[in-house]
C-alpha positions in Angstrom: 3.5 34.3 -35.6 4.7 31.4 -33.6 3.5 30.8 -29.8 6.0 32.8 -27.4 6.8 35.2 -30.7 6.0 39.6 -30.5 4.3 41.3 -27.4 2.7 38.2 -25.9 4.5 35.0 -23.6 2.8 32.0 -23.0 2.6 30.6 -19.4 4.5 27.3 -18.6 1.9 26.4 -16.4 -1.2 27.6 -15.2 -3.5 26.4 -12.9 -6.4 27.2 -10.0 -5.5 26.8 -6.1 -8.2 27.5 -3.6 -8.5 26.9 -0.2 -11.5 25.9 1.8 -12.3 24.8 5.5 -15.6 22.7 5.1 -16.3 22.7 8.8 -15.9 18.8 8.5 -18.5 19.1 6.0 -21.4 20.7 8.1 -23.2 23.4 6.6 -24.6 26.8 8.2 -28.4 24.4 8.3 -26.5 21.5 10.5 -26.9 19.3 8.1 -23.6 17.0 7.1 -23.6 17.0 3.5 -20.3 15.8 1.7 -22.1 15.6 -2.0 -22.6 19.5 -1.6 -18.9 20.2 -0.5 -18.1 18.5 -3.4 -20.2 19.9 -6.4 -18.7 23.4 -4.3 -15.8 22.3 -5.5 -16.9 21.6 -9.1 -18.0 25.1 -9.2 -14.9 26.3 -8.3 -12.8 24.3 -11.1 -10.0 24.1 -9.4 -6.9 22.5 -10.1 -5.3 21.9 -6.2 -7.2 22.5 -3.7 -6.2 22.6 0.5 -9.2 21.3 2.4 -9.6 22.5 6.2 -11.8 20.5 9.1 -12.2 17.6 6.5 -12.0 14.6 9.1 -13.7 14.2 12.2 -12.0 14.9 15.4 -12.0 12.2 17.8 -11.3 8.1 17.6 -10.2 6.9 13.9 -10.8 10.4 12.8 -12.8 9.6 9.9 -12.8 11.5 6.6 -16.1 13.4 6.3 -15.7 13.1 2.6 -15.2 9.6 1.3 -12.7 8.7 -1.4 -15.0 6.7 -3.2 -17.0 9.7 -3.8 -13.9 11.7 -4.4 -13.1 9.6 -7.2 -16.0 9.8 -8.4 -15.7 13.1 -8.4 -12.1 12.6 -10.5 -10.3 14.2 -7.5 -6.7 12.3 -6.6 -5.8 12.4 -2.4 -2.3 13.5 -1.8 -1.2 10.6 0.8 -0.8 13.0 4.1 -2.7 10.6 6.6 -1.8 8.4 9.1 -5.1 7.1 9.7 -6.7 4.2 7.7 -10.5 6.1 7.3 -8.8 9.2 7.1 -7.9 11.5 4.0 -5.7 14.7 6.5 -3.6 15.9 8.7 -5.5 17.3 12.0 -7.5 17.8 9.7 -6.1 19.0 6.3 -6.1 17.5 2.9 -4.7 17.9 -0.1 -6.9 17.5 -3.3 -5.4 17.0 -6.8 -6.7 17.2 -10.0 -6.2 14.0 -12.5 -3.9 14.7 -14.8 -1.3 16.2 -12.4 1.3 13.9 -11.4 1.6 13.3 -7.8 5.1 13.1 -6.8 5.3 13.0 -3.0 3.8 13.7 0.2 3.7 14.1 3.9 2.4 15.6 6.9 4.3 18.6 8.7 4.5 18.3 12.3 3.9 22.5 13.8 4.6 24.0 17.2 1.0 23.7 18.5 -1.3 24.3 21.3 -4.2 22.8 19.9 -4.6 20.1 17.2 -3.2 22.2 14.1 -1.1 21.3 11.5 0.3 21.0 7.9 0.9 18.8 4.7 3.3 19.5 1.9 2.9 17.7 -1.9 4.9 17.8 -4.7 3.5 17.6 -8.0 4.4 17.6 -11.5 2.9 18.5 -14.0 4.4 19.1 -18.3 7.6 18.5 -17.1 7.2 21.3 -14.3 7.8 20.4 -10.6 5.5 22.3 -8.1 5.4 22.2 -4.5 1.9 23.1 -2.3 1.0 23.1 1.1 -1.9 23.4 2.5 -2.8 24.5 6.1 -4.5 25.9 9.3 -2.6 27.6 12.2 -3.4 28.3 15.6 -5.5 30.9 17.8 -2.8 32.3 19.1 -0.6 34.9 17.3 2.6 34.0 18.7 2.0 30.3 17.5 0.7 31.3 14.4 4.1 32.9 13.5 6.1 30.2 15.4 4.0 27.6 12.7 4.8 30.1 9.3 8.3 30.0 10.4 8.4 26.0 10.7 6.3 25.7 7.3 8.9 27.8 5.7 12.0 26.4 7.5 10.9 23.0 6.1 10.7 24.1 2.6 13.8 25.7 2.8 15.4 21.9 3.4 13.4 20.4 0.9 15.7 18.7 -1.6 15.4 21.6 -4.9 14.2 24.5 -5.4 10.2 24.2 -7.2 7.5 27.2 -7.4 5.4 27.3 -4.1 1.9 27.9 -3.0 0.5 27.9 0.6 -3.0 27.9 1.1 -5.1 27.6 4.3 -6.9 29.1 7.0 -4.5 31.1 8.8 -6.9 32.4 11.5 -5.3 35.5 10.9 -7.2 38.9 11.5 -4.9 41.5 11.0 -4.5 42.5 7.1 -0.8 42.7 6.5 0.0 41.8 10.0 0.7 39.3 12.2 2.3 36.0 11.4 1.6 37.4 7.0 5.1 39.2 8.4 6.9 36.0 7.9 6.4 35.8 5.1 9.5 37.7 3.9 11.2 38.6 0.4 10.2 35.9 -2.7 6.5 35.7 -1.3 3.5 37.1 -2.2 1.3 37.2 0.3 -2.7 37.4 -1.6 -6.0 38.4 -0.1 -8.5 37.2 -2.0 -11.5 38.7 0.2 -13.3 38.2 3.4 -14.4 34.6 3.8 -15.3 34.5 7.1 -17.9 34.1 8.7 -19.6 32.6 5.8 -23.5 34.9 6.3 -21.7 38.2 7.3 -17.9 37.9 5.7 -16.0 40.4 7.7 -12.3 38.7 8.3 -9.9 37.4 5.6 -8.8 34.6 7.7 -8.4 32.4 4.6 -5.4 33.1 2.0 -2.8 31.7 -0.7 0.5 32.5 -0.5 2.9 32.4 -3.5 6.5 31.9 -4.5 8.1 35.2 -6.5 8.1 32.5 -9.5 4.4 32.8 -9.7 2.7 35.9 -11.6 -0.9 36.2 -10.3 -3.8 36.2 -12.5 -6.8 36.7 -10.5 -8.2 36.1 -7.3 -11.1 36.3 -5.1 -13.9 34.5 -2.7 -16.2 32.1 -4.6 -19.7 33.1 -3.6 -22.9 30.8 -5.0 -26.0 29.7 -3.2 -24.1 26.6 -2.3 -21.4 28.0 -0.8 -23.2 30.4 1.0 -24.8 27.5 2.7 -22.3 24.7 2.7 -19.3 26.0 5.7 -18.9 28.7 8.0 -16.6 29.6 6.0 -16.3 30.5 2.0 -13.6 29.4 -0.3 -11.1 31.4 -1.7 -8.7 30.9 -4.9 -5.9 31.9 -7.2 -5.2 31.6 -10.8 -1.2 31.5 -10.8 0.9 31.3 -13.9 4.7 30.0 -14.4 
């Protein structure tokens, strides 16, 4: 029997997204420690992955996790900053697996009250154009849902149509409320598990957001002794097929 022949279909594309907010890299013992957000990542073996908190605040805003050692790591940075040291937007990144092609990039400017924001990349990847952003929305409910809107007004006047994942921290309590109402018809809105607080997980602030092109594999909240250590908050991921 040949591939894509009888009861069985072969995915286009499959790959891992997760989400993580590394708390600029400072772990639940104070201690910054960029080497263990990486070999997090490792263990998570993902293929895209939206950082949260990765550069410092103030000044130059500094990348708490160097691209030397990212490419050490084999990780490619998805060009969203406008800072020479740093690798973000206020704060989010956009990690990349070798192998995927990089295609574009840039940061999304959100209705904010606080530093907030949003970066968008477009990949490709066996001959299969894809389209991720990553980010982390406000305290406030009625900015949160003013910053999905924007997200998704901006994809909307993206030039073609590609399969889409969101991923971030969305600082959202409620379960299917709240700003996840905006997401309307064509998304899939996923809940991977509490990841928040990190010793006590009690809120799913953290989630991954799908176009209707995607069918959903599996899910969930990546729990290990380092990542029970490494944030205050744990990451979360998606195995999404074409």
């Amino acid at each position: 029997m040949k591939p894509g022949e009888g009861d069985h279909t072969f995915p286009r594309v499959e790959l891992t997204f997760a989400s993580y907010n590394i708390h600029k890299s400072v772990g639940l013992d104070g201690r910054r420690d960029p080497e263990r957000i990486l070999a997090i990542l490792h263990e998570l073996d993902a293929d895209v992955v939206a950082l949260q908190e990765v550069d410092r605040r103030f000044g130059q805003r500094p990348s708490t996790l160097p691209r030397q050692l990212l490419e050490e790591w084999h990780w490619q940075v998805a060009p969203v900053a406008l800072r020479p040291l740093s690798i973000g937007w206020h704060g989010n990144a956009l990690l990349v697996r070798k192998g995927i092609e990089i295609l574009g990039a840039e940061p999304l400017v959100l209705p904010m009250l606080e530093p907030r924001g949003a970066v968008r990349v477009d990949l490709s990847l066996d001959g299969e154009r894809l389209r991720v952003v990553g980010m982390h929305l406000d305290l406030s409910g009625l900015r949160r849902r003013h910053q999905v809107q924007s997200v998704l007004k901006h994809l909307e006047e993206c030039d073609g149509d590609s399969p889409a994942v969101l991923m971030g921290d969305l600082n959202e309590w409620s379960v299917r409320g709240g700003c996840l109402r905006e997401f309307g018809h064509g998304w899939q809105v996923l809940a991977p598990g509490r990841s928040f607080p990190t010793r006590q997980p009690v809120a799913q602030l953290d989630r991954i957001v799908a176009s209707a092109d995607w069918r959903c594999e599996g899910h969930g909240v990546h729990h290990s002794a380092l990542s029970a250590r490494g944030s205050d908050h744990l990451p979360v991921w998606a195995r999404l097929a074409l």
